[in-house]
Structures are given as structure tokens and as C-alpha cells.
N, C-alpha and C positions, 0 to 999 in steps of 0.2 A: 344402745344402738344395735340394730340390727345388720348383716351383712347385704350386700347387694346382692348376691342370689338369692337371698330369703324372700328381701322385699319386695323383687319381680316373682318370685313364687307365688307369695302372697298377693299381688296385684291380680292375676292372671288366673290364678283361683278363681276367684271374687266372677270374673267375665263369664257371664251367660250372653247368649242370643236373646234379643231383646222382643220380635217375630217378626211376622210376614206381612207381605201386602200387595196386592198388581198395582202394577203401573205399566203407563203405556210406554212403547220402546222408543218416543221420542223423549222422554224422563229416566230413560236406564243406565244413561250414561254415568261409569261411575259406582253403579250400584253392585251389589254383590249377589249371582244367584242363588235363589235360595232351592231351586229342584232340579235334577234330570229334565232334560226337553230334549225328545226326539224330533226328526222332520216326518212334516207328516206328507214327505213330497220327495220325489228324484228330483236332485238339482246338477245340471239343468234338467227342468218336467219333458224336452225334445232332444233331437240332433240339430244342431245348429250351427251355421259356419264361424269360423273365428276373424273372416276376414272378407273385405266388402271382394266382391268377384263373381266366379259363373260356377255356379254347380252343376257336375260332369261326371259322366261312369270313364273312372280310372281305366278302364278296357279301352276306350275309347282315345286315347291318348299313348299307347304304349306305342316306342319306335316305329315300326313298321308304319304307323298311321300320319307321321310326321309328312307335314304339316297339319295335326287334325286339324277340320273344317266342319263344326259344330251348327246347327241349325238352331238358332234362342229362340227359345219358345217362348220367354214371358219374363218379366222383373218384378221380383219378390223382396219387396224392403221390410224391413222388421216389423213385426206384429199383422203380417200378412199370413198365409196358407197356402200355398200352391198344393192343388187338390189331384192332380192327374200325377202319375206315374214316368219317370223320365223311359223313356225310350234308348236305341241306340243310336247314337250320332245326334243327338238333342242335348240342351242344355238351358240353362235358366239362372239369369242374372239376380244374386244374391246382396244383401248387405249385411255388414258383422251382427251376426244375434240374430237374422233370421232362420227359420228351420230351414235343414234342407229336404229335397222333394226327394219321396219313395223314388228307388231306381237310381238316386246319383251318390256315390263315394267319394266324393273329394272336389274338393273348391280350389278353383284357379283364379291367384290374386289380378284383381285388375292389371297389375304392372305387369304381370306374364301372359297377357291376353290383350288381342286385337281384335274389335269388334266394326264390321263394318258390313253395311245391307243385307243387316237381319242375321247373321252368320257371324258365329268365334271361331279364330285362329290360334292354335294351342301348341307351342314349339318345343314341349319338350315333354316327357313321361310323367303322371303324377301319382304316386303310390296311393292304394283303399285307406280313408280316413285321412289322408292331408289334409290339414288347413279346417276339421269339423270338428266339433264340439258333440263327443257322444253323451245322450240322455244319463243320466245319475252319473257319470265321470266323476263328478266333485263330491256329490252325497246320493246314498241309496235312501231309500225311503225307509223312514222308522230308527235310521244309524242315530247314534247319540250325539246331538251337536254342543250341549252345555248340560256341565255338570255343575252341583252343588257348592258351594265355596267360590265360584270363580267373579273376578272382579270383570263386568260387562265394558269394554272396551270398542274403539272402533271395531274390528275387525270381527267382534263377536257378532255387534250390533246389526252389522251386516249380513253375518250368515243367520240372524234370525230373518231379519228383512227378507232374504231369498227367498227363505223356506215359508214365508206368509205370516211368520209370528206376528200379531200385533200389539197382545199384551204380554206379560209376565209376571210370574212368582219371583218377590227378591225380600232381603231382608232388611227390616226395617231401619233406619240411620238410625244411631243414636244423635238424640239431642241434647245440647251442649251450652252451657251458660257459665260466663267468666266474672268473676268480682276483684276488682284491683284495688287491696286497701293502702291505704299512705296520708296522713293530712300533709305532705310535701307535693302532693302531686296536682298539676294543674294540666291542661290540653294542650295538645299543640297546637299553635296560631296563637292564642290566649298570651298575654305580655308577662313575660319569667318576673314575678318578683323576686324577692330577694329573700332565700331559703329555702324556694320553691324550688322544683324539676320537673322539667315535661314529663312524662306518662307514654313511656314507651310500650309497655308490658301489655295495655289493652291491642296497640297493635298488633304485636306482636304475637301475639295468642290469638286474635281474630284469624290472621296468616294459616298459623299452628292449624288450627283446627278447621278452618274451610281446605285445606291441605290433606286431611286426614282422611275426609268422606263422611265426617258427622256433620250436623244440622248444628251452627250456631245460633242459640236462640236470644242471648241478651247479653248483653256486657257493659257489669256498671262500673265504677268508680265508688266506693263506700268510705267514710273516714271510719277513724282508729278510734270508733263511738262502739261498745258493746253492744248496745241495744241496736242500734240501725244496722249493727252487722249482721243480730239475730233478724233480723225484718229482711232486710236483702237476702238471707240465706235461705232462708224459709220460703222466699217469694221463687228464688233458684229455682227450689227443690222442688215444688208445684208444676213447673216446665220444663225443667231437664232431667235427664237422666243421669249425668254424670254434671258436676257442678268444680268449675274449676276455682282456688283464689291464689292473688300471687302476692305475699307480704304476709306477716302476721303469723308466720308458724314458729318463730324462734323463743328466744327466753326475754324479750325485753316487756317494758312495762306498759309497750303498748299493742304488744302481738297476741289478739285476741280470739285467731281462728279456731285455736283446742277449743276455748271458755264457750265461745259461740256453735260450735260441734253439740260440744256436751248438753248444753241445754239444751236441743232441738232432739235429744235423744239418739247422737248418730254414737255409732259403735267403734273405738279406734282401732283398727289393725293395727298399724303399728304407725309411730313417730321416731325418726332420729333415724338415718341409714351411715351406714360406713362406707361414704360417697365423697368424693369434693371435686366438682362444687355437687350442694342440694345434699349437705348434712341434714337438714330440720324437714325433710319432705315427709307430709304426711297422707295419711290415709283411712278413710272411714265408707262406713255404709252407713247408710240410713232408710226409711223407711219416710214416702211422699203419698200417705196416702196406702192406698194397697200396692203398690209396686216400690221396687227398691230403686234405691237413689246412690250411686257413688261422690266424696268429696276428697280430690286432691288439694291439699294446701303445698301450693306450691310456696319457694321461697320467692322472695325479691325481686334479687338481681337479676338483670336481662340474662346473663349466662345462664344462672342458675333453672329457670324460668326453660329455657328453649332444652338445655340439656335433660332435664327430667320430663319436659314433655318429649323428646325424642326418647326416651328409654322405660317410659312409664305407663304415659299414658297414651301415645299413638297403638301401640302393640293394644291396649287396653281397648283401645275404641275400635282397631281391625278386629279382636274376638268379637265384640259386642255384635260386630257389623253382619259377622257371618264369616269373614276369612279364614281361610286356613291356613296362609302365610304372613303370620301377625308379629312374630317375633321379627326382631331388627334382623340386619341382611348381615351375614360375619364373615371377612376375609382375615386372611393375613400378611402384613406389610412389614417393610424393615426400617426400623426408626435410622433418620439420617442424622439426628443429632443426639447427644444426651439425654436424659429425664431423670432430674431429681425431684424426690419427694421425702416426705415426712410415713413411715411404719405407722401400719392401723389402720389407712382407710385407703381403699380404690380411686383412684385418679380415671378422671376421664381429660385425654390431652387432645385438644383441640388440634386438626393435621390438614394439609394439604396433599393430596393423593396426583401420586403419578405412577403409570405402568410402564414397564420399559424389559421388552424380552418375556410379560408374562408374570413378571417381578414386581409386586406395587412397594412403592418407597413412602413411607410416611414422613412429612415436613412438621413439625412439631411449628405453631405459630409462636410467637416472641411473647404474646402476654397471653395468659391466658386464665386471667382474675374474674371471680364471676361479675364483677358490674363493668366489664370491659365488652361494649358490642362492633364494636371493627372485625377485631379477627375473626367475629364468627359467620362475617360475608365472604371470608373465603375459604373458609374450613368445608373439605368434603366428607372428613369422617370425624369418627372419638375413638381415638385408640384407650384401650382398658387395660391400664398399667396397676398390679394387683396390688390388693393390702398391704402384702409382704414386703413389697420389695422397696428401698429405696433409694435406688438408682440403677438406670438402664444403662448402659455405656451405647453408642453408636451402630448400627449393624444389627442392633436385639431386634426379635423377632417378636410381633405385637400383635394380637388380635385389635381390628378395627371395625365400627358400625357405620360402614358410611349413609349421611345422613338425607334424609327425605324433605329438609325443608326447602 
């Protein structure tokens, strides 16, 4: 066995960027960019008011003027132009986003303004630049709005939109194919016989991985048959780029994902980590053709299954993506009750996370066996209780990853 830093070493290695591709910004969502984009614009491109009302020279309005008595020249609703020059004692009825007219500093909201036979009444001082929206305030032109790595989000989405972006450089999804072997497994809806078990794990991983930001491309079901596994695996590897299975990596006499590895010519990095749960996880490259192909053999159990995809292979598929924030998120919390374990391998303990003062408190859940999936609907993190140790007492201070599914 290998240790748990090795094997995330060794994972993370392996991750290259997979390239690039435009698409257009109503497809970006989600996607990660892949270049620098400056605006090729001041945003806002005018002065514009912020607020529906009467655009007015602030001169025009100081004390002594009270009650100004404005003369409106014309109503300017957005995506209009008012082309002439405000004057003195003139004015020009605005709505929020349109420009305002050469000659006036400052907009008076409707509520503070009386308008009656052609004439505004203005009761009170309005300082230069009230209530208006100056040209590039938000962006100058050429400033850099999106860097390299960044995952394109509403808010990014939008400050492309502003700036006129229509298409984009981002980086490619990796795509992604699941094989669930088991001759116990049957679907759900499908009538439980007797020795059977529904087939959690394919959903379970469809979740996983439309979660991630990679392309799910297939997800089958294969029995504990050598040859149909080599068929399905090989079929994988043709359309994905990373190929996931979950069963079949341990020592029994019908876990056949190594046998089936090795004959398609994939290369093991390593099998067997200093983990629990997701001892027998393994790990290979291969080769689909002219492009490489990664194969996690997951274990099993539901636990096992969602913990090594939270620790393995998400982090795996943000490098691929283009991310620069790929490893898991690390706090540290204070375990509220014991943990005992067994010397030799790292525990990842299933917790419920709460802050209080700034303080997060780790809730260790009551089972935390890998073919147990209850507790992991409410688990927010995996605290990483070390090889070493074999018992926490109350109050120990724990690094946790709280988790992304």
C-alpha cells in the first residue's frame, strides 16, 4: 500500500489540460476560462442616470434658488439621445440607463421633483454627479475582466455580456464514462429478487460527476465476465477520457478490473492506498488511440465510491478542466466526540459541521461503514484522522474537506 499523500500525488501528476475550444456565452456557464479577456469597451460606454427623474445643472438647484423652477425641455427614456446641450434653468426628463444630456450634473428622482405645465420644481440642493452613472465607473477600456483558470459564473457571464463578449476561449470538459460491475446488481424500479441489490453506485456517480463540470458520456452496468469487461472497457476508453468503475478492484475471485486493465495495455500507478474506506483504489493510464486515457477502479461500497470520488478524482477532473482551485477546500474543526481507529491507515470520518464564534465543530456521524449511505446525506465534511494515530479524545483539532456533493 501506498500512503494517502503519495496517491493524491500520484493522481495529480498524471492531470494535464485536456485544450481548448469557443463557445458561445450562452454554453459558458460552468466552464473554466481558458485566456486573459480584456473589455474592448468603457462600461458603462456613456453617463447615464441611475435613477428614473429629471436631468439638471446642480448650479441650478443650490439654496438660494429654492424653489428652483426648471423649464423641461424634452423626455429622454433609455436607448434614446438627447442631442442639444442643457442650458441654464432647463432640464430633461430621464429614465434609469438613459444618457444624460451635455450641460446637466445630476438627476433629480422623480420623488423629489414636481412637475406641472411644462416646468420642474426642485426643493432642495443636488451635489455634481448625484444619482448619474459616469462613462467607464465600472470598467475602463482594455482593463482585464477574466483571467485564465477562472470558473465562468453568473456574474462573470454578465460582465462579458456588458463588454459585448459573444464567444469565448475555455477549456475543454473532460469526458467521463462510468462501468458498475456486480452480477448482484439489478435497477431500480426492476422487482429485488432474491440475492440481488439495487444499483445505487450508477447513480450515484452520474450525480458525482455532472457535479464536477465534466461531460458524462456513458454509464453501464457489466457483469463479473472478464471478457465483456474487456469490451466495455475498451468501448470506455474510445469516448472518455477518464473512465471510471466501481467493484472489482479487491482480491476476490471475481474482481476483475486489474486483469481487465492489464490486457488493454493500461499502466498501474499504483493499487492499494493507506485509506479507510477505499483500501483497493486504483489507478492507471492508458492509451485510446493517440490521446491518453485515465482508469480509476473504484471500490464498491456507496461510501467508498463517493469518498474517493470526493478526494481523487474531482480534484482530478478540476486540473484536467483547467482550474487552478482543484485540490479539496481544508479547514480546521474541533471533533465533538471521540475517534477510534485501528494504526496504519488514514481514516476519513464522516462529520457534520457547524461554526459557532468562527469555531467550526466537527459531529463525527454514528456509522460510518463504507456500504452505509444514510449518513452520508448529512455529512458536510471528511475529517482526516492520520495513519498514526489511534484515538482522538474530544476537543482534538482535525483538518476537514468539506465536501462538494
Amino acid at each position: 500500500m501506498i500512503s494517502y499523500e503519495e496517491a493524491r500525488r500520484l493522481v495529480m501528476e498524471q492531470a494535464k489540460i485536456i485544450g481548448r475550444e469557443k463557445v458561445s456565452l450562452e454554453n459558458a456557464s460552468g466552464r473554466v476560462a481558458a485566456e486573459e479577456i480584456r473589455s474592448k469597451i468603457q462600461v458603462p460606454p456613456f453617463r447615464n442616470s441611475a435613477v428614473d427623474g429629471y436631468a439638471v445643472r446642480s448650479e441650478d438647484t443650490k439654496a438660494e434658488n429654492f424653489p428652483a423652477r426648471l423649464k423641461l425641455l424634452a423626455e429622454q427614456p433609455a436607448g434614446e439621445y438627447f442631442r442639444k446641450v442643457l442650458k441654464p434653468g432647463q432640464a430633461v426628463k430621464v429614465m434609469t440607463g438613459a444618457p444624460v444630456p451635455a450641460g446637466a450634473d445630476a438627476v433629480v428622482p422623480v420623488e423629489e421633483a414636481k412637475e406641472q405645465n411644462g416646468f420642474v420644481s426642485v426643493s432642495r440642493a443636488f451635489r455634481p454627479g448625484e444619482n448619474v452613472r459616469e462613462a467607464g465607473e465600472d470598467l475602463a477600456a482594455g482593463q482585464v475582466i477574466i483571467r485564465p483558470g477562472i470558473v465562468l459564473k453568473a456574474p462573470h457571464l454578465g460582465l462579458l455580456a456588458a463588454c459585448g463578449a459573444a464567444r469565448i476561449i475555455v477549456y475543454k470538459r473532460p469526458r467521463v464514462a462510468a462501468l458498475i460491475t456486480g452480477n448482484e446488481l439489478c435497477k431500480p424500479g426492476e422487482r429485488l429478487r432474491p440475492g440481488k441489490i439495487y444499483d445505487a453506485n450508477s447513480t450515484i456517480l452520474r450525480a458525482l460527476v455532472e457535479s464536477s463540470g465534466a461531460e458524462l458520456v456513458s454509464i453501464k452496468q457489466v457483469k463479473d465476465d472478464l471478457d465483456a469487461l474487456v469490451r466495455a472497457l475498451k468501448a470506455a476508453m474510445k469516448r472518455a477520457d477518464v473512465v471510471l468503475t466501481s467493484g472489482g478492484v479487491s482480491v476476490g475471485d471475481y474482481d476483475l478490473v486489474k486483469e481487465a486493465a492489464r490486457k488493454l495495455g493500461a499502466r498501474e500507478i499504483f493499487w492499494q492506498v493507506a485509506q479507510k474506506p477505499a483500501k483497493p483504489l486504483a489507478f492507471y493510464r492508458a492509451k485510446a488511440g493517440r490521446r491518453p486515457a485515465w482508469i480509476f477502479g473504484l471500490p464498491g461500497n456507496p461510501g467508498a465510491v463517493m469518498i474517493s470520488f470526493e478526494e481523487y478524482v474531482r480534484p482530478f477532473i478540476k486540473k484536467l478542466s483547467g482550474r487552478r482551485d482543484f485540490w479539496p477546500r481544508e479547514i480546521e474543526a474541533v471533533l465533538t466526540s471521540a475517534v477510534k481507529k485501528k494504526r496504519g491507515r488514514l481514516n476519513f470520518i464522516r462529520v457534520r459541521l457547524e461554526e459557532t464564534q468562527g469555531v467550526w465543530k466537527a459531529f463525527p456521524a454514528d456509522r460510518q461503514e463504507s456500504g452505509i449511505i444514510s449518513t452520508l446525506t448529512e455529512t458536510d465534511g471528511l475529517a482526516l484522522v492520520p495513519a498514526e494515530a489511534d484515538f482522538l479524545p474530544e476537543g482534538t483539532k482535525v483538518k476537514v474537506h468539506p465536501v462538494e456533493w
